[in-house]
C-alpha positions as CSV (number, residue, x, y, z in Angstrom):
1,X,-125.7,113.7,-105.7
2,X,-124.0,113.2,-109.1
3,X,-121.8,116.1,-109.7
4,X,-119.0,117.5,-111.3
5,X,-116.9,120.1,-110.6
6,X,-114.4,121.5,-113.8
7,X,-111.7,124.1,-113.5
8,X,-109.7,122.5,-110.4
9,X,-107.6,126.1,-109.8
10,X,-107.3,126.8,-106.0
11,X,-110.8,127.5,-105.5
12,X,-111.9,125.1,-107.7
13,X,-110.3,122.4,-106.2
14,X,-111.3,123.2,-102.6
15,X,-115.0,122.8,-103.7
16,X,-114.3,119.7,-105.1
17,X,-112.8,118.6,-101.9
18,X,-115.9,119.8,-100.2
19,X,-118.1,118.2,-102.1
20,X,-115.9,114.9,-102.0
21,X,-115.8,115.4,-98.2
22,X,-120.0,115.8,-98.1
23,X,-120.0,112.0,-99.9
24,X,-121.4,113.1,-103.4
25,X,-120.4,111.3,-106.4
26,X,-117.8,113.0,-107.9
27,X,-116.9,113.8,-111.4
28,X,-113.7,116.3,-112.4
29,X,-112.1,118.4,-115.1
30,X,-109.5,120.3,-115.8
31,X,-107.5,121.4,-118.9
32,X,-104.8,120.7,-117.4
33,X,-104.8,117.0,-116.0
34,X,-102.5,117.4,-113.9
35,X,-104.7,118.8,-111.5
36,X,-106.8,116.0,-111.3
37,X,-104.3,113.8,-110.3
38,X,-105.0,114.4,-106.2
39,X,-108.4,113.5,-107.1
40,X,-108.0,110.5,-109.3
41,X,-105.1,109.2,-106.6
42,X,-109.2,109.1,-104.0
43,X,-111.1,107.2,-106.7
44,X,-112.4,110.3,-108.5
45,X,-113.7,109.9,-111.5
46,X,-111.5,112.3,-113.8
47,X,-113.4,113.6,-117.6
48,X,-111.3,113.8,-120.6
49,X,-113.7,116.0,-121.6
50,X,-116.7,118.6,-120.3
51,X,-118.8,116.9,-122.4
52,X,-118.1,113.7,-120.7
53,X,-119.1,114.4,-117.7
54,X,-123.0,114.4,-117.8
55,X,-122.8,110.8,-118.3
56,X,-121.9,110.9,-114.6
57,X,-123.5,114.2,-113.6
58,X,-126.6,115.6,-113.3
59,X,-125.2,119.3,-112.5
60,X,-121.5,120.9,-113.4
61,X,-120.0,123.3,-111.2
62,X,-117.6,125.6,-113.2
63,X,-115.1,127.5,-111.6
64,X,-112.9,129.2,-114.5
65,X,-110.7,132.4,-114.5
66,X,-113.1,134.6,-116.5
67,X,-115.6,134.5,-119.5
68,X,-113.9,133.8,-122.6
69,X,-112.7,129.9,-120.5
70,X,-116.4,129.9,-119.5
71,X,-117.7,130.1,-122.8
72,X,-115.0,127.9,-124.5
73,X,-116.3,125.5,-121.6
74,X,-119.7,125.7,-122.3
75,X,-119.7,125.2,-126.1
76,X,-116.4,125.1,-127.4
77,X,-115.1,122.0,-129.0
78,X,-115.7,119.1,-126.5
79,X,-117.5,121.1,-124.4
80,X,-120.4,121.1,-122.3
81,X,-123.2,121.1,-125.3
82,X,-121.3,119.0,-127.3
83,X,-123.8,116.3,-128.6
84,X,-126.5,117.6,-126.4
85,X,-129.5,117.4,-128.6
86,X,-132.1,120.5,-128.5
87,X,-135.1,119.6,-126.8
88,X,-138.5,117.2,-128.3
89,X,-141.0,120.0,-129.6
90,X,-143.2,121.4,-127.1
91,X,-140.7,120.3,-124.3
92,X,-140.4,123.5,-121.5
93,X,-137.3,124.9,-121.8
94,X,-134.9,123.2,-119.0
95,X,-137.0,120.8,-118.2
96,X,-134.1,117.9,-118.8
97,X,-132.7,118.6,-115.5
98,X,-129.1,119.1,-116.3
99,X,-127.7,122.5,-114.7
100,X,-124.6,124.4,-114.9
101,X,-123.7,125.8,-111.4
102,X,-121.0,129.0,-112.9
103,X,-119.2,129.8,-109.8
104,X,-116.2,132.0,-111.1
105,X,-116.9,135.6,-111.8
106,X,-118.2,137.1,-115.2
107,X,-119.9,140.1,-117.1
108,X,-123.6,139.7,-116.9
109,X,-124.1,140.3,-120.8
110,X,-121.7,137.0,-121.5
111,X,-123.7,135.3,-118.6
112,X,-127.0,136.1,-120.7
113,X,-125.4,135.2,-123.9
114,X,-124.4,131.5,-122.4
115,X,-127.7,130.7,-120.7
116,X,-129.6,131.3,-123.3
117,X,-127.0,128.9,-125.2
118,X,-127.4,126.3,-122.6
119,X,-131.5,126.3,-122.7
120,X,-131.9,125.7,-126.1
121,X,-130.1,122.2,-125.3
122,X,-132.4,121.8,-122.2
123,X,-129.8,122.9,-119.4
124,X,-130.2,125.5,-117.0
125,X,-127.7,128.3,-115.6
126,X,-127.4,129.2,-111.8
127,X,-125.0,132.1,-112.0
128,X,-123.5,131.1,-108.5
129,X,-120.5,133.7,-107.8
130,X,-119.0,133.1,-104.2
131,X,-117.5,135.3,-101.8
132,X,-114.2,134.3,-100.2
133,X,-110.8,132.5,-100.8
134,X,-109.6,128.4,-100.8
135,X,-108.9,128.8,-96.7
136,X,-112.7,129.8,-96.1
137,X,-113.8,127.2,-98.4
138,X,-112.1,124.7,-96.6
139,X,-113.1,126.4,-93.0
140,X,-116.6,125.5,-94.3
141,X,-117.6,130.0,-94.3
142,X,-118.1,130.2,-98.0
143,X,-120.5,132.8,-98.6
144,X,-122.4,131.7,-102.1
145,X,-124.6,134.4,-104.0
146,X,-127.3,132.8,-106.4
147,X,-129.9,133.9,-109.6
148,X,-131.8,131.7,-111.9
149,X,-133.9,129.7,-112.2
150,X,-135.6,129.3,-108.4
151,X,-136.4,125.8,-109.0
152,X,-133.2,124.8,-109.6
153,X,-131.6,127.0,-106.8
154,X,-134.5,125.3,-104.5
155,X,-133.1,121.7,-105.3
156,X,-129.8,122.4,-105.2
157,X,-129.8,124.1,-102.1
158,X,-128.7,121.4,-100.1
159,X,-125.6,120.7,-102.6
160,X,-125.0,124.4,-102.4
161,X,-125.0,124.1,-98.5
162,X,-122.6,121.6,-98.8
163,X,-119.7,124.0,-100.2
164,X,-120.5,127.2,-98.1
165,X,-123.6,127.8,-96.0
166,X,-124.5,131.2,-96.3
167,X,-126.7,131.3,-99.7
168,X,-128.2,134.3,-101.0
169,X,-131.0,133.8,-103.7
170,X,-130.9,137.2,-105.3
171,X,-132.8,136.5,-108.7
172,X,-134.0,134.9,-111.5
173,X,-131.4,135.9,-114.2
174,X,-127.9,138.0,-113.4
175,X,-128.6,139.7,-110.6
176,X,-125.8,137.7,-108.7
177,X,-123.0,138.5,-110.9
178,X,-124.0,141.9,-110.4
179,X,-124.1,141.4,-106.7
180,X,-120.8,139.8,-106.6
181,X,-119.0,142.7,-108.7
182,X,-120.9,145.5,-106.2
183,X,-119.0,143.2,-103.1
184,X,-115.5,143.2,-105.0
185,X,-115.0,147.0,-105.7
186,X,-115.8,147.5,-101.8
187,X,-113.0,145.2,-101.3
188,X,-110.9,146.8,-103.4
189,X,-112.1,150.0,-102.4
190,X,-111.7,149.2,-98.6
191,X,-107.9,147.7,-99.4
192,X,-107.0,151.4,-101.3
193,X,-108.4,152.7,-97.7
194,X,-106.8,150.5,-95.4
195,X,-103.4,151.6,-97.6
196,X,-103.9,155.1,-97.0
197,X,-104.5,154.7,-93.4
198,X,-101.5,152.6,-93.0
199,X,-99.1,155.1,-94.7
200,X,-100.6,157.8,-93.4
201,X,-99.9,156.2,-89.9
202,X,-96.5,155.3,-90.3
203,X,-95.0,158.5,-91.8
204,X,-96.5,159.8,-88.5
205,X,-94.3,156.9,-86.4
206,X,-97.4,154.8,-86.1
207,X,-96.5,150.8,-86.0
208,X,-98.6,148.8,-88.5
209,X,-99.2,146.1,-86.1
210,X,-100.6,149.5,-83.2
211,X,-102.5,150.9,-86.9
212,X,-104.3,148.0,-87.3
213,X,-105.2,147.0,-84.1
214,X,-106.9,150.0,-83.5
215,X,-108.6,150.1,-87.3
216,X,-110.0,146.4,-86.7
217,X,-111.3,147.3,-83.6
218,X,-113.2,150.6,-84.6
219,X,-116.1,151.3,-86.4
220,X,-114.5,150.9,-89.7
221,X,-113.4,147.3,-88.7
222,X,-114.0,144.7,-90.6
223,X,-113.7,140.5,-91.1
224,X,-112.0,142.0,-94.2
225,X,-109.5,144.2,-92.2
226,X,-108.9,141.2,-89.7
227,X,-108.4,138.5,-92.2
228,X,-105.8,140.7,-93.8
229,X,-103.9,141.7,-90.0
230,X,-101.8,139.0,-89.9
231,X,-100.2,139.2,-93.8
232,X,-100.2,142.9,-93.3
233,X,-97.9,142.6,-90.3
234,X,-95.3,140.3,-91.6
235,X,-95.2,141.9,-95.3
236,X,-96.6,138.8,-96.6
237,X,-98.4,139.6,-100.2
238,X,-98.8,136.2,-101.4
239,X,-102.3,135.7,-102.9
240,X,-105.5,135.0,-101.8
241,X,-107.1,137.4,-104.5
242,X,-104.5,138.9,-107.4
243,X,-104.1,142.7,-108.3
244,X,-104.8,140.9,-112.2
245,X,-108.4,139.1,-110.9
246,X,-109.4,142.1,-109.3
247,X,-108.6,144.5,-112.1
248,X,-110.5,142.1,-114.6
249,X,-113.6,142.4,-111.9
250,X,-113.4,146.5,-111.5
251,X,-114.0,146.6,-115.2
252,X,-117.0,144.2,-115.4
253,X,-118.0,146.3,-112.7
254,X,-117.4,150.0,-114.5
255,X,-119.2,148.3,-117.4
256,X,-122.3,147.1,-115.9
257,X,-122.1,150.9,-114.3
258,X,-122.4,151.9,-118.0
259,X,-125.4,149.7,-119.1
260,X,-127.3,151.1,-115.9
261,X,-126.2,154.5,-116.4
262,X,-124.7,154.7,-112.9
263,X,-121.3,156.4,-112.4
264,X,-118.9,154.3,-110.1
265,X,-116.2,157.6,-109.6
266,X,-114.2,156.0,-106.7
267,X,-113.9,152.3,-108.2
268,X,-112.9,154.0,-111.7
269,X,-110.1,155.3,-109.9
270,X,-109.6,152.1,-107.4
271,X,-109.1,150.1,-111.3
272,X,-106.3,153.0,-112.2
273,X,-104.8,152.3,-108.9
274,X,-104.9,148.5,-109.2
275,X,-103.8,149.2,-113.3
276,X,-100.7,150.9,-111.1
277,X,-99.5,147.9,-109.5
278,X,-99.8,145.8,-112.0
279,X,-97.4,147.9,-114.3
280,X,-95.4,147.8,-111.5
281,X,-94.7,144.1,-111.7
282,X,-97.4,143.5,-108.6
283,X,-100.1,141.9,-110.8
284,X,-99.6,138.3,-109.0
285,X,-99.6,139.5,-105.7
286,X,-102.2,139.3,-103.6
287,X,-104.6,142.7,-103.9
288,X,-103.1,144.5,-100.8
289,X,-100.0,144.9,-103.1
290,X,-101.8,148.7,-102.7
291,X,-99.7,148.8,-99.9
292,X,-96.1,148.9,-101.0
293,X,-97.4,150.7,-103.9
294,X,-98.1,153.6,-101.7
295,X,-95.5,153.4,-99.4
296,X,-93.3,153.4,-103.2
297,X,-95.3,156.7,-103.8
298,X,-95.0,158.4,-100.2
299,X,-90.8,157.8,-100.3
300,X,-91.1,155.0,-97.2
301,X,-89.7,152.0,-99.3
302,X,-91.2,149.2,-100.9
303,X,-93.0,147.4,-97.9
């Protein structure tokens, strides 16, 4: 398939490579060109511009750090509906074709807000959020939560399949970006948990390595808490998720708590906690930087 992928971050790159991998014809972009560079260096073609890129493309994957980039993407200067024309009279809406695939996180209202941009120049919008980090993209687990238009999610399945297997269609319009911010404040929930535990355990004389070989193989284990043994052990908090992503994504999710008139108590105070180590000069780290927080707190030392 012709497709491009733009935003070429750590995620967005390993799609790329996935799709490059799977034999599709490949188009990339990234504001910063250096990041193309690996991909030009294997024949790819590289965009100056998004808007360049459906000469090339029938679908563009976007894999940016939050909505503002998406929507500067979209219809900024250059960018995606730049010199798009609006449909012929009486055309169906979408019925050109061209589809953006938005596989970063975002608020559902700016989601709404850019696909009905897109469909009044004929594209359509699979709000496509995914579940996992660079190393499970490239392990082939990506987990890949879908709404929009079925149609489209039905022929691009197979592309789809090709970065991550496990597809979930959830919807016709945002349910997946509502999806996806339910499944990050349980992770960030679960890593405030699995914090607690730990420094509960160890002021007790518990080793972290005994602690969490006994939590991952309880009830309350989880791929989460064995993904995470390993790093935990060693003290290693270099990302795979930062304490700054996942604050951004606990307060999409308290505001789409507020539209539905749900109250979301424990990830309110999961944000403040994340907010903590951030102030703290944590917010690069990887998310489990709730750990040394805690220990900070409970007088054990900073790891």
């Amino acid at each position: 398939m012709r497709i491009a992928v733009l935003g070429l971050g750590r995620m967005g790159a390993a799609i790329a490579e996935r799709l490059l991998d799977a034999g599709h014809e490949l188009t990339v972009w990234n504001r910063s060109p250096a990041a193309t560079e690996p991909f030009a260096a294997r024949g790819v073609r590289v965009a100056a511009r998004p808007a360049d890129v459906w000469q090339h493309a029938d679908a563009a994957i976007t894999m940016l750090a939050d909505g503002a980039a998406l929507e500067q993407v979209v219809h900024g200067d250059g960018g995606l509906l730049d010199g798009l024309a609006a449909p012929a009279s009486g055309a169906s809406p979408t019925s050109g074709g061209r589809t953006v695939i938005d596989m970063g996180t975002v608020g559902a209202d700016t989601s709404a807000r850019i696909a009905a941009v897109l469909a009044e120049r004929d594209v359509a919008l699979l709000r496509a959020p995914v579940s996992g980090n660079p190393a499970v993209v490239a392990a082939g687990n990506l987990s890949i939560v879908v709404s929009g238009p079925r149609e489209r999610f039905d022929a691009l399945a197979p592309t789809l399949s090709d970065i991550g297997p496990n597809l979930f269609y959830v919807g016709d319009a945002e349910q997946a970006r509502v999806v996806k911010l339910a499944l990050n404040l349980m992770l960030a929930g679960t890593a405030q948990l699995i914090a607690e535990a730990l420094v509960l355990l160890e002021a007790d004389g518990v080793a972290r390595a005994d602690a969490l070989a006994v939590i991952g193989g309880s009830a309350v284990g989880s791929p989460f808490v064995r993904y995470k043994t390993d790093a935990l052990v060693a003290d290693d908090y270099s990302s795979t998720f930062t304490a700054e992503l996942m604050r951004k994504d606990l307060e999409l999710a308290l505001d789409a708590g507020r539209r539905a008139g749900v109250p979301l108590p424990l990830t309110a105070a999961t944000q403040q906690l994340v907010q903590g180590c951030i102030s703290q000069g944590m917010g690069q780290l990887d998310l489990m930087a709730l750990l040394p927080r805690l220990r900070r707190e409970a007088g054990l030392g900073d790891a």
